[in-house]
N, C-alpha and C positions, 0 to 999 in steps of 0.2 A: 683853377680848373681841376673837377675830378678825374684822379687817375682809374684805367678799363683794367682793375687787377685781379685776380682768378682768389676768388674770397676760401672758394673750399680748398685752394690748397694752399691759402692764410693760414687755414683752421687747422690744418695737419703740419703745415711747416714750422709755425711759429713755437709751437709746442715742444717739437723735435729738438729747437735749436734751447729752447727751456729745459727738455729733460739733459743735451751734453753740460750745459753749465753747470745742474744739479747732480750729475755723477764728478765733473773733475772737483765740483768743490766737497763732497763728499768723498773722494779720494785725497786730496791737498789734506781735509782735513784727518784723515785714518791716517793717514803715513808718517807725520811726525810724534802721534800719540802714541803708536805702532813699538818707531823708531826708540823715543822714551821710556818707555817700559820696557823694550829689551825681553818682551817676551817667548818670542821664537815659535808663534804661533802655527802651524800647516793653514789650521781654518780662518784667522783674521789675515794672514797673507794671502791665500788664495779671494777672501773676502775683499781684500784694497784692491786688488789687481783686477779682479770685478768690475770694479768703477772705473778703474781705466780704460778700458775692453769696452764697456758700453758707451763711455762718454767717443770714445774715439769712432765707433760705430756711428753712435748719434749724428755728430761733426761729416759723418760722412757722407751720411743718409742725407743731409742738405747742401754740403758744399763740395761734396768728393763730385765722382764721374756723373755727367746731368745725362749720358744717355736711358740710363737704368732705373733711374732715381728720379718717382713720380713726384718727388716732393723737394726735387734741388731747387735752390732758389732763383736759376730762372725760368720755371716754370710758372714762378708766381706773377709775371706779367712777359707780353711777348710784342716789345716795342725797345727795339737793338740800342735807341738812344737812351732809355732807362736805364739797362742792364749795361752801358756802359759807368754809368753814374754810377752806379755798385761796385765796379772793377775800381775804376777811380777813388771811390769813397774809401774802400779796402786796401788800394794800396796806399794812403795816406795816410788813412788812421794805423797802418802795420811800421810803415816807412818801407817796404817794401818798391823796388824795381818791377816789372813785369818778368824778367827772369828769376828774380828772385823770390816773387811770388812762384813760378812755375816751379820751382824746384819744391818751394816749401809743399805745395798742394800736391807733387808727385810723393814727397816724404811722407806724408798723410796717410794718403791710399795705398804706398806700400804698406806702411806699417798694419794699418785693416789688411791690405789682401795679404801679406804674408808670415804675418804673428799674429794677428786678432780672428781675424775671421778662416785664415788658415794657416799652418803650418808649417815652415821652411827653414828645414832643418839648417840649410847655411847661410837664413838671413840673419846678417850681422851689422844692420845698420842700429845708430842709438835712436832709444824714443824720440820723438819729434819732440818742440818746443813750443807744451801745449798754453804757455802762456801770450802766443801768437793767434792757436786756436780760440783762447777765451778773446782776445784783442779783436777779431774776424768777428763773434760772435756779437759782441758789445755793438761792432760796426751795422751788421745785419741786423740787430735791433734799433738802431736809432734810423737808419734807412729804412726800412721797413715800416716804421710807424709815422714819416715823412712818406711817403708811396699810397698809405693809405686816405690819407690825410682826404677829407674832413672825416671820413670813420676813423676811431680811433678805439683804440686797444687799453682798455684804464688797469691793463695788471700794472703791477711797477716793473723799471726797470732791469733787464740782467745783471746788469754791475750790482745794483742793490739787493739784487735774489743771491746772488753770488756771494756778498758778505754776509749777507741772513742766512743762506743755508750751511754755511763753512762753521760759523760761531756754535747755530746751532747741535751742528751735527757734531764736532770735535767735544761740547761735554758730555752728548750722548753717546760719545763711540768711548772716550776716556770711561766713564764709569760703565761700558758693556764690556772694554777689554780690563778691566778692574775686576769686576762682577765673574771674569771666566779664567782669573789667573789660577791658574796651577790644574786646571779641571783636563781630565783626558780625552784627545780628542778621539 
């Protein structure tokens, strides 16, 4: 039986949760090249930290606060037994508790509302643990392409965008912060 699921905010959500995995893996992969060259860059550091900003924006844009957010993902269908299956499906694939969910998804959207998207000067909490965020994501991909099921989505999947665009991007960022060593910024 076909699922009644809201295609146009398929078409904006699925995207969203593609571009956070293409900024952490574009970040994962600047920060060790970064780290290795030892270059003490102003512009490639403000440039990785870039891609965490946005990736974490991304992540939020679909799973942070759903009252704001035209494109969280449950907006993409509005039948409570669904949307419980996604809670379930996430907390299993995380190993997560329901509280221990709630805490990680509050760590989240603090870090957006108080270091990303604004300012606090006495927030002192550490980055989240966005190898959880990418876990949620991989989750919302494989559920999601089950939800849609019999249309189906033929990109590939996140986990596999994820090791393609990390590979890719770390010999391009190595020979761009190569290509800029010693130059004034």
């Amino acid at each position: 039986m076909k699922m009644k699921y809201d295609a146009d905010i398929f078409s904006h959500q699925f995207p969203i949760v593609g571009q956070f995995v293409r900024q952490l893996a574009y970040f994962r992969a600047a920060k060790p090249v970064y780290n290795k060259l030892n270059q003490k860059s102003p512009f490639w550091c403000a440039t990785i930290d870039a891609h965490l900003k946005i990736a974490t924006i991304k992540w939020c844009n679909v799973f942070g606060a759903d009252g704001c957010n035209s494109t969280h993902w449950k907006k993409i269908i509005n039948i409570d037994a669904v949307r419980d299956s996604f809670r379930k499906h996430v907390l299993l694939e995380v190993g997560f508790s329901r509280l221990e969910w709630m805490c990680y998804h509050k760590a989240m959207c603090d870090f957006r509302n108080k270091y990303v998207a604004h300012y606090e000067m006495d927030f002192s909490q550490p980055v989240p643990d966005f190898d959880i965020a990418l876990r949620i994501a991989y989750a919302y991909d494989k559920w999601v392409r089950d939800l849609i099921h019999p249309d189906v989505y033929e990109g590939p999947k996140l986990k596999e965008e994820f090791e393609n665009w990390s590979r890719r991007a770390g010999l391009l960022i190595e020979k761009a912060m190569k290509a800029s060593a010693g130059m004034k910024e």
